[in-house]
DRENVOBA-350715 format. One line per 8 residues: number of its first residue (from 1); their letters; for each residue x negated, y negated, z negated of N, C-alpha, C. Coordinates in steps of 0.02 Angstrom, whole numbers, plus 50000, padded with zeros to 5 digits. Layout:
<sites>
NUM) a) X:Y:Z:X:Y:Z:X:Y:Z ~ ...;
</sites>
This chain:
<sites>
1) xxxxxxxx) 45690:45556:44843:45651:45506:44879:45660:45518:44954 ~ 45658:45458:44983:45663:45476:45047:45633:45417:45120 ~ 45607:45433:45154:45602:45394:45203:45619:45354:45268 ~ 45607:45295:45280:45649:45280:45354:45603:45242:45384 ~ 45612:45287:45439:45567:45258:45509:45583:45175:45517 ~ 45537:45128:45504:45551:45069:45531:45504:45022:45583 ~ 45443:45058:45617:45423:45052:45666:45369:45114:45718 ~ 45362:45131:45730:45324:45211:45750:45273:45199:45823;
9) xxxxxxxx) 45276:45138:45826:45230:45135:45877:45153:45100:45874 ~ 45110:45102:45892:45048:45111:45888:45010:45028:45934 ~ 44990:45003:45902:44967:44925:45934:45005:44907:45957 ~ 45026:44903:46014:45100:44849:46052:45182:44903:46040 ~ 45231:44884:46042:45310:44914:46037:45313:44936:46109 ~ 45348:44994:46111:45387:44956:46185:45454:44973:46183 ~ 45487:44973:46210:45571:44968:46219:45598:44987:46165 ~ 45631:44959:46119:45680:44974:46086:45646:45006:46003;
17) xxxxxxxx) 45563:44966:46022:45535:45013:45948:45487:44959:45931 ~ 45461:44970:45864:45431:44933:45833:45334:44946:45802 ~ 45293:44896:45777:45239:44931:45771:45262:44945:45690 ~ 45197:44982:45671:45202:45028:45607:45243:44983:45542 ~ 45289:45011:45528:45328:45020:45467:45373:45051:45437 ~ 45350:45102:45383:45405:45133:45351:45423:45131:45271 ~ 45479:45128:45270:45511:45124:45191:45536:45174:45165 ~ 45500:45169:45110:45509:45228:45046:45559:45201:45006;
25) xxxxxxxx) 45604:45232:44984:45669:45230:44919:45671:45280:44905 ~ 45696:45273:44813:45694:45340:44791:45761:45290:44721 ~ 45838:45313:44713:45871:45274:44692:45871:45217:44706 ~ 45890:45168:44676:45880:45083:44686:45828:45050:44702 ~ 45757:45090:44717:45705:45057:44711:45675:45077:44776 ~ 45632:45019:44811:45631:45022:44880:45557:45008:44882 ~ 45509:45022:44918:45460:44984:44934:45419:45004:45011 ~ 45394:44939:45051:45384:44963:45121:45307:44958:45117;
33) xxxxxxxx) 45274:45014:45149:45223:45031:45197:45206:44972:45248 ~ 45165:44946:45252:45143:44917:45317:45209:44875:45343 ~ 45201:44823:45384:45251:44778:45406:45231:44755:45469 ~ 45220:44775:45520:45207:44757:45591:45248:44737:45620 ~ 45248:44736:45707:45280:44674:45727:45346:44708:45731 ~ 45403:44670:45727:45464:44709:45752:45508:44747:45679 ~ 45470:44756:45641:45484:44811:45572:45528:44767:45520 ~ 45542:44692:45547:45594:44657:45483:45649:44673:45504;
41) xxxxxxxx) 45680:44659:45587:45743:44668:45598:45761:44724:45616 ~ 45699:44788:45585:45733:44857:45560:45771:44875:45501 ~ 45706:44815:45465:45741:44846:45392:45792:44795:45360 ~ 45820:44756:45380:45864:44709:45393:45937:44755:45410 ~ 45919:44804:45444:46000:44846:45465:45992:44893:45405 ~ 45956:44918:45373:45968:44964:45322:45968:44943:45249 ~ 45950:44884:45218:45956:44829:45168:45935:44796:45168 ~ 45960:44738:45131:45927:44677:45112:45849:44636:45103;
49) xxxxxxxx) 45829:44623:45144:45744:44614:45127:45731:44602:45050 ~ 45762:44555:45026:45785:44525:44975:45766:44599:44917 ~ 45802:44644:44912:45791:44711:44893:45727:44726:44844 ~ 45676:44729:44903:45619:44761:44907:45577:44741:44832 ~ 45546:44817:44818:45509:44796:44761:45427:44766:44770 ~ 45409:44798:44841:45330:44772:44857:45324:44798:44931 ~ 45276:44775:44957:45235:44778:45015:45196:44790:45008 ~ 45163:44850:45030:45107:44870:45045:45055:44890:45103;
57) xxxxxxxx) 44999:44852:45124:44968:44829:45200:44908:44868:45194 ~ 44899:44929:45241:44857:44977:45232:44771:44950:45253 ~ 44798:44920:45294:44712:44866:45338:44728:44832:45382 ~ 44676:44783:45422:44675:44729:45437:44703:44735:45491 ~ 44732:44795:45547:44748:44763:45618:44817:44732:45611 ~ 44833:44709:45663:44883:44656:45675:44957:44692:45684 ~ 44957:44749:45701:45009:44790:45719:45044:44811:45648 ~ 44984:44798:45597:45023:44817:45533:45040:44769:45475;
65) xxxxxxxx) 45034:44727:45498:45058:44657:45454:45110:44615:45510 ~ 45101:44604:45539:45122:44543:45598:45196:44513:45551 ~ 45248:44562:45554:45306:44541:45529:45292:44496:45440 ~ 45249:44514:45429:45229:44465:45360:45261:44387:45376 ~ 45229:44359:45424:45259:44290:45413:45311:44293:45421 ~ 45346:44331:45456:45423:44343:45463:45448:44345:45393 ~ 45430:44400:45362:45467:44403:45282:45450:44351:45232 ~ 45394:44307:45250:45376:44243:45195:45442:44200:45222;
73) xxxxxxxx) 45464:44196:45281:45514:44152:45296:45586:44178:45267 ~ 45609:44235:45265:45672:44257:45243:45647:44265:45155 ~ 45612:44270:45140:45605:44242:45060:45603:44180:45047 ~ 45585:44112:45081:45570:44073:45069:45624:44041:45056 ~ 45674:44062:45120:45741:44017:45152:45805:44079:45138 ~ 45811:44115:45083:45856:44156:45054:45934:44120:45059 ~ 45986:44160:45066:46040:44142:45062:46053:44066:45012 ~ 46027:44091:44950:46036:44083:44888:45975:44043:44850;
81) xxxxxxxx) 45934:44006:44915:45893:43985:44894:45830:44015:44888 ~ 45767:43987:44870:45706:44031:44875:45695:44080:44838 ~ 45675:44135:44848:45666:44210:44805:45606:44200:44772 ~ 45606:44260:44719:45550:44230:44677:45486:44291:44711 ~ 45431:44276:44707:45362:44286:44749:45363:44374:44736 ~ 45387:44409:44806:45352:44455:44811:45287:44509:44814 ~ 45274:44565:44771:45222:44584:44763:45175:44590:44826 ~ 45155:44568:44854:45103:44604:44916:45024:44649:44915;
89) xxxxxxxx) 45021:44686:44912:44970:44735:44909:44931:44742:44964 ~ 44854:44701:44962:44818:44690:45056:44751:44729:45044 ~ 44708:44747:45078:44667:44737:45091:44620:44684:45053 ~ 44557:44690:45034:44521:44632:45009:44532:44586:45047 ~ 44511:44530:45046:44516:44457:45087:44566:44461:45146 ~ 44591:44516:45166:44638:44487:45214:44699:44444:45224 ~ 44728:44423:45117:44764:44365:45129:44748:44318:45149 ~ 44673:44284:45154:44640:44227:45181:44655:44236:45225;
97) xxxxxxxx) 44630:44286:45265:44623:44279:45338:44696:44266:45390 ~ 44769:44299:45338:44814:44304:45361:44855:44220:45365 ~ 44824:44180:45345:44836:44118:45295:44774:44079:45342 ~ 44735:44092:45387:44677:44055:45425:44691:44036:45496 ~ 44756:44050:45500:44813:44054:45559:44848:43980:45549 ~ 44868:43966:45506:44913:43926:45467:44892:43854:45453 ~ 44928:43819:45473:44896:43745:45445:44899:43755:45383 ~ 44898:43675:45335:44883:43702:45272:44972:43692:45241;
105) xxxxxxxx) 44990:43670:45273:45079:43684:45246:45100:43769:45244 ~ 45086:43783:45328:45096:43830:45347:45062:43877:45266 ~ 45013:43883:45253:44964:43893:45200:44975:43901:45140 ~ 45034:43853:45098:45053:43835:45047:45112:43876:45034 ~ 45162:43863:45087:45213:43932:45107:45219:43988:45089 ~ 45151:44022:45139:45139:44097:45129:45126:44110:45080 ~ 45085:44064:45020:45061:44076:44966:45101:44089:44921 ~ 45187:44041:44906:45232:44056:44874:45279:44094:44898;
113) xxxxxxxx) 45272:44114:44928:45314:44176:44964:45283:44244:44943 ~ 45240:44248:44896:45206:44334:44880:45148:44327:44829 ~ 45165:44368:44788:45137:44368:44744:45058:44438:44756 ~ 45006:44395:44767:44954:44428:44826:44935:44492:44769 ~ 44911:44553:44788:44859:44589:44724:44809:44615:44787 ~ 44767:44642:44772:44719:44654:44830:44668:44763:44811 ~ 44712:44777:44863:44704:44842:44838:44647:44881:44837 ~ 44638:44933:44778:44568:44984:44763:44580:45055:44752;
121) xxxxxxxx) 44539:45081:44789:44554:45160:44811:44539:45162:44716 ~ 44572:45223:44706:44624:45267:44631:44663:45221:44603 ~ 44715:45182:44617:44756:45120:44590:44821:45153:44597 ~ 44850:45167:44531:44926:45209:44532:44971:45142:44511 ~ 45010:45130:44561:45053:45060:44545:45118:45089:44544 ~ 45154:45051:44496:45244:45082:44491:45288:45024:44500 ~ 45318:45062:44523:45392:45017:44572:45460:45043:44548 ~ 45472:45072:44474:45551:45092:44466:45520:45168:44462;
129) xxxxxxxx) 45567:45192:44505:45558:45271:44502:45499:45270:44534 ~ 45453:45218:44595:45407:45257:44637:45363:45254:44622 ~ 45297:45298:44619:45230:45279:44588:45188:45291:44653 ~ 45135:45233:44679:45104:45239:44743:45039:45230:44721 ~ 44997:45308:44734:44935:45323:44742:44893:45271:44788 ~ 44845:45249:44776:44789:45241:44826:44744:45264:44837 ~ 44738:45271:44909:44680:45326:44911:44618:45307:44970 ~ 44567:45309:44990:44520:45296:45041:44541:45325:45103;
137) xxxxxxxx) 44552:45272:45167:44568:45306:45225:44512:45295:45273 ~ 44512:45336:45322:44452:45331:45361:44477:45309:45447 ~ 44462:45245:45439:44480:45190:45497:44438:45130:45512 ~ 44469:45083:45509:44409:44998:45487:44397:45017:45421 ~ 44358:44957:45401:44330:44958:45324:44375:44911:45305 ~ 44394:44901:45240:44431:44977:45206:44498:44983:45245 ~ 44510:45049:45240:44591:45083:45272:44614:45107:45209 ~ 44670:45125:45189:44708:45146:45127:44754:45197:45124;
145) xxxxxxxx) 44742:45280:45121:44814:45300:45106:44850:45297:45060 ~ 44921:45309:45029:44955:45296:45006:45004:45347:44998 ~ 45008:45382:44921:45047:45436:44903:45121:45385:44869 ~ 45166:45408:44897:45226:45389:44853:45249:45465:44798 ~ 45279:45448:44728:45304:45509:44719:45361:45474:44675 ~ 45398:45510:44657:45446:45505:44600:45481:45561:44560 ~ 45415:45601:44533:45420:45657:44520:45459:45725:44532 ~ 45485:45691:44588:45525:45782:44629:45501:45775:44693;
153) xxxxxxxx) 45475:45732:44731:45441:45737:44804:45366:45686:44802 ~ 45334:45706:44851:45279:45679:44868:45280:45664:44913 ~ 45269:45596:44973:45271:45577:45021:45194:45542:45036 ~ 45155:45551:45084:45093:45540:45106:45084:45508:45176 ~ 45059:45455:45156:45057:45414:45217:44996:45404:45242 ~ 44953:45423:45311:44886:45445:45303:44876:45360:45318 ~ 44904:45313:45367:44907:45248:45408:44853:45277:45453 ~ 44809:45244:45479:44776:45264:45552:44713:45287:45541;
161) xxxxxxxx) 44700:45343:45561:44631:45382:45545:44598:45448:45567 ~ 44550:45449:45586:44507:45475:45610:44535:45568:45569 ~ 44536:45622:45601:44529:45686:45562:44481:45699:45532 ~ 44478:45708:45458:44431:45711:45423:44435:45726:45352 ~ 44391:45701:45308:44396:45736:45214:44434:45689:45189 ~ 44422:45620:45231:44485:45559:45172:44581:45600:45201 ~ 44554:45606:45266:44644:45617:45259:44668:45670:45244 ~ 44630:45743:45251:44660:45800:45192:44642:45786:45132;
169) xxxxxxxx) 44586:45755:45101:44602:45735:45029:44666:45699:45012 ~ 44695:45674:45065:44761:45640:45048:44812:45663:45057 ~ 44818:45726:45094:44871:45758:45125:44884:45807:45089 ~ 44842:45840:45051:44843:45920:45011:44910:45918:44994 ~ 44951:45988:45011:45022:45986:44967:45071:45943:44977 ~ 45072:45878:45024:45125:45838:45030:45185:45872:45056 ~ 45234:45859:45007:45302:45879:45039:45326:45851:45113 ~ 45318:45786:45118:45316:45740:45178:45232:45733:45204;
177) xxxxxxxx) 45200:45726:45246:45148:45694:45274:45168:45657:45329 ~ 45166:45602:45331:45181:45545:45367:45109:45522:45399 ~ 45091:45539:45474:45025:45533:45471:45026:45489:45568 ~ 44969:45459:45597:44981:45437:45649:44954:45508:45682 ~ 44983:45488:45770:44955:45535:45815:44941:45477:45874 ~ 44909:45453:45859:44908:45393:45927:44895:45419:46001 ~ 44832:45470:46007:44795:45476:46045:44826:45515:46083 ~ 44854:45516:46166:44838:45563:46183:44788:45616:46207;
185) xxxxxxxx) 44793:45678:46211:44732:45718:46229:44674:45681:46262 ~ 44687:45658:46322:44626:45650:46361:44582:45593:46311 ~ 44603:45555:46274:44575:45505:46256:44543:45527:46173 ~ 44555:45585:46171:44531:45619:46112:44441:45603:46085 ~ 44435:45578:46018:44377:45555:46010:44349:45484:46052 ~ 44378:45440:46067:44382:45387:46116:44393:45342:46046 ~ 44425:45339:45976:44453:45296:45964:44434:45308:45875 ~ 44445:45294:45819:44458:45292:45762:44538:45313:45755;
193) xxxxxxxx) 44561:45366:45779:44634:45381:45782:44629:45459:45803 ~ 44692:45520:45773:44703:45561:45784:44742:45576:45865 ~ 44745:45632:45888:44777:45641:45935:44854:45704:45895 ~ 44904:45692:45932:44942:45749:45902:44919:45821:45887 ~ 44901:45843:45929:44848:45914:45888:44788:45907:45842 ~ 44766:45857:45840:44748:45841:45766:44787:45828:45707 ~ 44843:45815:45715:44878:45795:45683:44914:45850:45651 ~ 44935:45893:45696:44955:45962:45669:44899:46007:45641;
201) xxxxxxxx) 44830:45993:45656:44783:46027:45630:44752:46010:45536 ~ 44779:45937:45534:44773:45913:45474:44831:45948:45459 ~ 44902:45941:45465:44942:45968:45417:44947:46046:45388 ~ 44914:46071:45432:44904:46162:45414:44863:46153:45384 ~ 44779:46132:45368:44752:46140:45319:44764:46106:45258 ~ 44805:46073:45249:44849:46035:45198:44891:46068:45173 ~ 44927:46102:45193:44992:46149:45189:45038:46102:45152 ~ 45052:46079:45199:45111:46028:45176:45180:46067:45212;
209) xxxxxxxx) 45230:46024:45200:45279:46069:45208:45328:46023:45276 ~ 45323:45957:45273:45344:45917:45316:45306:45893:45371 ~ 45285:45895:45431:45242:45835:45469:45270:45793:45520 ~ 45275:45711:45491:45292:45669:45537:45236:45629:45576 ~ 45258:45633:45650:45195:45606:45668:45242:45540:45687 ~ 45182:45490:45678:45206:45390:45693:45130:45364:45750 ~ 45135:45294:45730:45092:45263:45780:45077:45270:45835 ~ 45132:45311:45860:45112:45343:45936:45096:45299:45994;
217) xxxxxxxx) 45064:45307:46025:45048:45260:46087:45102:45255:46133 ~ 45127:45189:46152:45205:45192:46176:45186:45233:46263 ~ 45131:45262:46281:45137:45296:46340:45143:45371:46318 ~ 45118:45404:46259:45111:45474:46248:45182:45492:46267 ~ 45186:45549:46283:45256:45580:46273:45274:45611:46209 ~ 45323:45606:46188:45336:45605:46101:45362:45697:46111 ~ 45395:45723:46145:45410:45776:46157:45357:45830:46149 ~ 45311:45809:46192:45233:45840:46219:45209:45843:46156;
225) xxxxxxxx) 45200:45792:46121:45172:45764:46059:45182:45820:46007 ~ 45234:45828:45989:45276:45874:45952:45248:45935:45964 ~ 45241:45980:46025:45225:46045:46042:45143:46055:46048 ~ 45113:45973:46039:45048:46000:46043:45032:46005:45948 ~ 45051:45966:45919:45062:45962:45831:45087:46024:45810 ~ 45129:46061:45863:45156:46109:45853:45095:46191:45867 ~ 45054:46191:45889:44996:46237:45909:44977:46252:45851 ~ 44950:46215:45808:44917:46230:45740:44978:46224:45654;
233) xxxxxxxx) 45012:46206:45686:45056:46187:45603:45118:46208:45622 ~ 45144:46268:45587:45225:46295:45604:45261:46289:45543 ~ 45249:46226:45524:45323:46197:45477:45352:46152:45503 ~ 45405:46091:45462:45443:46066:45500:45434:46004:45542 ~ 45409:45995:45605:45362:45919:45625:45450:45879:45660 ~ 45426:45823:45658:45475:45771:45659:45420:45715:45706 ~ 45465:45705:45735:45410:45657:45777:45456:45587:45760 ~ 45439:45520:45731:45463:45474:45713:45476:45428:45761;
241) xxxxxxxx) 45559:45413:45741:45572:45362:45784:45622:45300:45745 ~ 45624:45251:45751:45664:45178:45718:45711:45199:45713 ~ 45718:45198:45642:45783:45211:45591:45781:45286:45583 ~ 45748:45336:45589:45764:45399:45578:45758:45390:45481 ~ 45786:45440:45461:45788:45432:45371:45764:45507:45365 ~ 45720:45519:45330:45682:45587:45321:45702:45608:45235 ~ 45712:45644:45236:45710:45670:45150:45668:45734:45142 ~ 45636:45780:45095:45595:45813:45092:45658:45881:45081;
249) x) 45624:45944:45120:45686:45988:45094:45664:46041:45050;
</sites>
């Protein structure tokens, strides 16, 4: 199993990067994390949208869906004609809301473009080889983490959240932890978001073996970032950037 960076930045992009999205594959079977702005014509250079077994949208901000209408349009208007309705995995009611944007054409569209399910913390869904945990994240109401496995790796995706019992309950043992570090220091406790030394502080009491930090705020320094993640957790941290491909070692 393995992962690829397909957006790593935190509410707005800036140069050359995208907001939150990353894709899990493990053999032939693909499925993406979150879809924010910028994150289609990532995963567009590494396969086929067309591909994908499901989407999965951790909560309601905008940074982590946005590219949605983007992908209802490249399903809709396929090479080969219209694709048949992708799985989408949201948040309670936030297909309405995503769909309250939309005239009612606009409306009718999105609707056949995805086949909606609406997600509940302990929900083990399978995709081929991948099986994706749900789990309670601590952010807006509701936030979602999300364990991928395919029985030789575990990959843990915290999405945006506060340091706390939902995200080491989700992190314990991950081979990968895929977690945000938005904050920098000074703004520490300012936000519903970790700072990078929180971030490394979750992964040591986790004892995970990988830590990638994402969502970074496009001003943090990603370098800095790294060595402050690096204070508390001395395994292998990876600071994520568009298109990096992670595998567990």
């Amino acid at each position: 199993m393995r992962l690829t960076v397909l957006g790593s930045s935190a509410s707005y992009a800036d140069a050359g990067r995208a907001c939150s999205g990353h894709l899990i594959r493990s053999g032939g079977d693909a499925v993406l994390f979150d879809c924010g702005n910028g994150v289609l014509a990532n995963l567009a250079t590494v396969m086929d949208p067309l591909g994908l077994k499901a989407v999965l949208i951790t909560h309601e901000h905008i940074d982590h869906f946005a590219d949605i209408y983007a992908l209802q349009a490249a399903l809709r208007y396929a090479p080969a004609g219209a694709a048949p309705a992708l799985p989408l995995y949201v948040p309670p009611g936030l297909f309405e809301r995503m769909g309250a944007v939309l005239d009612q054409k606009g409306q009718r569209e999105l609707a056949e473009a995805f086949l909606v399910h609406e997600l509940e913390v302990g929900m083990d869904l399978h995709f081929g080889r991948i099986t994706v945990h749900v789990g309670e994240g601590d952010h807006v109401d509701p936030t979602f983490t999300l364990t991928a496995s395919d029985g030789e790796a575990r990959i843990v995706y915290t999405s945006d959240t506060r340091l706390g019992d939902a995200a080491l309950a989700a992190a314990i043992d991950a081979d990968i932890l895929l977690t945000e570090a938005t904050l920098p220091p000074e703004y520490a406790g300012r936000a519903a978001h970790m700072t990078p030394a929180e971030a490394g502080e979750l992964a040591a009491r986790a004892g995970v073996h990988t830590l990638v930090l994402t969502h970074l705020w496009p001003t943090v320094d990603r370098e800095a970032a790294a060595a402050e993640a690096g204070v508390a957790f001395k395994g292998r941290i990876i600071v994520a950037s568009e298109l990096d491909e992670i595998a567990p070692e």
